[in-house]
C-alpha positions in Angstrom: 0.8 9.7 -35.7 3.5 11.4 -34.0 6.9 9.6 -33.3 10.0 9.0 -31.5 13.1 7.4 -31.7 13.5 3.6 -29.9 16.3 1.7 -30.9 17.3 3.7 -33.7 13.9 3.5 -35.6 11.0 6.3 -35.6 8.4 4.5 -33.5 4.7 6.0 -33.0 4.3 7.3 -29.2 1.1 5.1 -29.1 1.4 1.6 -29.8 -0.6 -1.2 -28.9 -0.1 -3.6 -25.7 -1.1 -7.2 -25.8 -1.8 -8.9 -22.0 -4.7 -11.1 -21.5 -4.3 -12.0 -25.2 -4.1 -15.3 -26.6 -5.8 -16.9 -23.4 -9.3 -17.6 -25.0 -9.4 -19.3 -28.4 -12.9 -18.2 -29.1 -11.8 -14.5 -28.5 -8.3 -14.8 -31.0 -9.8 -14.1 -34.3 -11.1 -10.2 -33.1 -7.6 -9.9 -31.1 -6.2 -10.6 -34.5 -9.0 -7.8 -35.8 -8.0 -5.7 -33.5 -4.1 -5.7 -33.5 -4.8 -5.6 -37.6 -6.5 -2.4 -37.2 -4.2 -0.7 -35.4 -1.7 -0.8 -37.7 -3.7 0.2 -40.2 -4.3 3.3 -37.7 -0.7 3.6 -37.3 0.1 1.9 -33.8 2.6 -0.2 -35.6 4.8 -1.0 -32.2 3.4 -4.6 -30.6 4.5 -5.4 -27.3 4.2 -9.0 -25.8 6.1 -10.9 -23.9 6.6 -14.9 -24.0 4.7 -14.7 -20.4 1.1 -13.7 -21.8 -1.0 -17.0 -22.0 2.2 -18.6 -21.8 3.4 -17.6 -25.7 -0.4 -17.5 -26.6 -0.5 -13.4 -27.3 2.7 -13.9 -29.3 0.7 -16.5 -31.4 -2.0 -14.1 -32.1 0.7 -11.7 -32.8 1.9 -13.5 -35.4 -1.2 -13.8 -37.3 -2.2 -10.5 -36.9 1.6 -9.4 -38.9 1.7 -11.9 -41.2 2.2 -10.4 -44.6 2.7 -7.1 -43.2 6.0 -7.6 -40.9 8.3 -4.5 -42.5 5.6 -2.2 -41.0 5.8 -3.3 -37.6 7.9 -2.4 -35.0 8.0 -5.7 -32.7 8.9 -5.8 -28.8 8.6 -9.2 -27.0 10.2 -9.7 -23.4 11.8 -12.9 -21.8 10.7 -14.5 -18.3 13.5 -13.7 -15.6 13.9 -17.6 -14.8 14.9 -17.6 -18.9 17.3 -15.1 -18.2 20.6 -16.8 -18.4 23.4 -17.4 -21.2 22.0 -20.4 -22.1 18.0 -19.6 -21.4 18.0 -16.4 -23.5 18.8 -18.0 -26.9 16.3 -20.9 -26.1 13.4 -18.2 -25.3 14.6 -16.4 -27.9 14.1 -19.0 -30.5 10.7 -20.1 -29.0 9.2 -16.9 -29.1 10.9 -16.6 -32.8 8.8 -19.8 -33.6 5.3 -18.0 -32.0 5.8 -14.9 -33.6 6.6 -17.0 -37.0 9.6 -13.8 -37.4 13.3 -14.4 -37.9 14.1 -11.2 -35.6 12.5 -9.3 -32.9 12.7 -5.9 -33.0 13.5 -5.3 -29.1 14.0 -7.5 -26.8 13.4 -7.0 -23.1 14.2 -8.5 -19.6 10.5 -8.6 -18.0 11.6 -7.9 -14.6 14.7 -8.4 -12.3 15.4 -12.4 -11.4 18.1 -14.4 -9.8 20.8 -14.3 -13.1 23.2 -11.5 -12.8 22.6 -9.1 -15.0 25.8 -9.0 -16.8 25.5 -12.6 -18.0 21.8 -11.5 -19.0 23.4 -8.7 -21.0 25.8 -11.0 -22.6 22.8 -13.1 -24.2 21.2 -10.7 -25.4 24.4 -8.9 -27.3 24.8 -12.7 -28.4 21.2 -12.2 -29.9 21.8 -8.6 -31.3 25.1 -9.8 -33.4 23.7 -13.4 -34.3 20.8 -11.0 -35.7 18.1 -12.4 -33.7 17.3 -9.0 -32.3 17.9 -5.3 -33.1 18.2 -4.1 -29.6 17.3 -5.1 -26.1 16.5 -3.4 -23.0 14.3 -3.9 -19.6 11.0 -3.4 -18.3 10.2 -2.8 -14.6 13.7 -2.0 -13.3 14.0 1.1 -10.6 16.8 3.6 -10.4 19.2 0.8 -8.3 18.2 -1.8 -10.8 19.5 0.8 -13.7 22.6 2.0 -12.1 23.7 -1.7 -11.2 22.8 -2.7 -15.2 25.0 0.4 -16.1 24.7 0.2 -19.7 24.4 2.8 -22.6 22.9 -0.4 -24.7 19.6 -0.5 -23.0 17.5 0.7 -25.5 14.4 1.2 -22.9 13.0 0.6 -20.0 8.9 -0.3 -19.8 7.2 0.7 -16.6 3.8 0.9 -15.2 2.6 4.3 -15.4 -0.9 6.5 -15.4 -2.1 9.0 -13.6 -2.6 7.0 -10.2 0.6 5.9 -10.9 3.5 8.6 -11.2 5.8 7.6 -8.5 8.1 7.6 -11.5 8.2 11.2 -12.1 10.4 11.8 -9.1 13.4 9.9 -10.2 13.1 7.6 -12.7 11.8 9.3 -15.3 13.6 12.8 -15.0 16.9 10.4 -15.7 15.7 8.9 -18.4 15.0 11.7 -20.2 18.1 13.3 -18.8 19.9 9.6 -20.5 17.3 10.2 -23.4 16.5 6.6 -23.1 12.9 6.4 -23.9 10.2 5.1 -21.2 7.4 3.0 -22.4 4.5 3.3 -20.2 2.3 0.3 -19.9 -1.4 0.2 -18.2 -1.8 4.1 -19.6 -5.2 4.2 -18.8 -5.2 2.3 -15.4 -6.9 -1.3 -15.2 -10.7 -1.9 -14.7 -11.6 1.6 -16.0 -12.0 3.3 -12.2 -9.5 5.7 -12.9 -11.4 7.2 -16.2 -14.6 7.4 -13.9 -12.5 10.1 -11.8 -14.9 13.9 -12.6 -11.7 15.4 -13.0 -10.8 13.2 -16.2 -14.7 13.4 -17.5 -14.9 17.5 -16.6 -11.8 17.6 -18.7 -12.8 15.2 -21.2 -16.1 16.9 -21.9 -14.5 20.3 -22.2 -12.5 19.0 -25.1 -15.7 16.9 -26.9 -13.2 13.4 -26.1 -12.9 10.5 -23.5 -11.5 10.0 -20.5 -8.9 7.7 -22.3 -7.7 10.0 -24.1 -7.3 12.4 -21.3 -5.2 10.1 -20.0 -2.9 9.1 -22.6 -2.6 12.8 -23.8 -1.5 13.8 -20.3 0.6 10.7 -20.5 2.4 11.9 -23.9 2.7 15.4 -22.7 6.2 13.6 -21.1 9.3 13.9 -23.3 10.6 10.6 -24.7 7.6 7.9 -23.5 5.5 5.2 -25.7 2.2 4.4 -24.2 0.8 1.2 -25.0 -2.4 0.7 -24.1 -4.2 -2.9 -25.2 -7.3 -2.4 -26.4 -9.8 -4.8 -28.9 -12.8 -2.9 -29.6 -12.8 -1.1 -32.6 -13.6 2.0 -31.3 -11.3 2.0 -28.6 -8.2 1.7 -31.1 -9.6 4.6 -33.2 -9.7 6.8 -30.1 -6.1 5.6 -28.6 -4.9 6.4 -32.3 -5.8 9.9 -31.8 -4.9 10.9 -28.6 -1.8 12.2 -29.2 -3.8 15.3 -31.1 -5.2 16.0 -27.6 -3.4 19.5 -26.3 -4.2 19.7 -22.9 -4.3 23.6 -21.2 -2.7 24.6 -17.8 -6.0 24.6 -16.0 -6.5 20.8 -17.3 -3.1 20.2 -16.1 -3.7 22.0 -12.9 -6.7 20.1 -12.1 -5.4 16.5 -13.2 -2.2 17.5 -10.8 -5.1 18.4 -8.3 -7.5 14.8 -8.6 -4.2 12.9 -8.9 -1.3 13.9 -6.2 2.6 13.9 -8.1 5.0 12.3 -5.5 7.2 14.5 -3.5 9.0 11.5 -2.1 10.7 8.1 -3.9 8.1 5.5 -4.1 8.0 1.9 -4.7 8.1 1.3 -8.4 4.5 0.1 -9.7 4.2 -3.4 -10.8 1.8 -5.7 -12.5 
């Protein structure tokens, strides 16, 4: 598996997201499969967030690293309204208890609330020296939100981002790799599977012998410096996610994915889920 540095450590560029986890008890034990797998496979990042099923997907997460913790590379992100000097640490230490973990790898503001963001900042370098965390960083913030946070500390920023959704690739993601602050792309491969029903992804996809998905995350990882984390359960689906990043798309594939799927040539609203 190919890999980049986040937060000072080699991370794989695919790792594996975890929304929608956690929310159906009769579904946890082939989440647990699932995220156990793709370790195995060498999608060792996690990403959750206390907000999926309300510290549920953290709970599955937990089983699904025990006994194999040094391996992973964990990312977990606080609720805005939990985003103040005292909130933090109390988050923090819930989401410690979920993941059954003394430290989270990297920590993340889930989106923009009503705390400013330098007392936010303050909690979490609390966190980093106290140990509780390696680094931290933010997830859906656009260029104003990143200029205000001005700090070379933020470790990454986590955005939506897939081929119907590349308003990023006119600002925000030219200056993060210009900051070489990696991007971590979540919903790679769209939501509800419409996208990978596009001909352009199955001509493309049938020209190499592969699937849509991986059409999409390989044009995905063609970008300098971004993660993908795509959530996936099915067996299958992790061992194709896990190879995608051998996928070498050609011009002509480029040129027709540019062609089904319009790059901005104005700024845009940043993508959110």
């Amino acid at each position: 598996m190919r890999t980049l540095e986040l937060a000072g450590v080699n991370v794989p560029v695919v790792g594996q997201g975890t929304w929608r986890m956690g929310e159906d008890p009769s579904a946890q034990a082939r989440e647990v499969s699932a995220l156990r797998l793709g370790i195995e496979l060498g999608m060792t990042l996690i990403d959750t967030a206390e907000m999926y099923a309300e510290g549920g997907a953290e709970e599955v997460v937990a089983e699904a690293i025990s006994g194999v913790r040094d391996k992973v590379f964990l990312v977990s992100k606080v609720y805005p309204h939990n985003a103040s000097c005292q909130g933090i640490p109390q988050a923090c230490e819930r989401s410690l208890r979920r993941l059954k973990t003394d430290y989270i790898d990297l920590y993340l503001l889930h989106w923009r609330g009503q705390f400013p963001l330098e007392e936010t900042v303050e909690a979490f370098e609390r966190l980093r020296e106290d140990g509780k965390i390696g680094r931290w960083g933010v997830s859906n913030f656009d260029m104003d939100d990143l200029h205000e946070l001005n700090s070379p500390a933020c470790a990454t920023n986590q955005v939506m981002y897939n081929l119907e959704e590349r308003g990023i690739e006119f600002d925000l993601l030219p200056w993060s790799q210009q900051q070489r602050q990696p991007l971590m792309a979540y919903c790679p491969i769209g939501q509800g599977g419409e996208m990978l029903a596009h001909p352009a992804l199955e001509k493309i996809a049938a020209r190499h012998g592969v699937t849509p998905g991986q059409v999409a995350l390989a044009w995905i990882l063609r970008q300098t410096g971004v993660i993908a984390i795509p959530k996936a359960v099915k067996p299958e689906h992790l061992h194709l996610n896990a190879q995608a990043p051998q996928l070498q798309l050609d011009p002509g594939d480029m040129e027709a994915l540019d062609h089904a799927f319009h790059a901005p040539q104005r700024k845009q609203r940043l993508a959110m889920v």
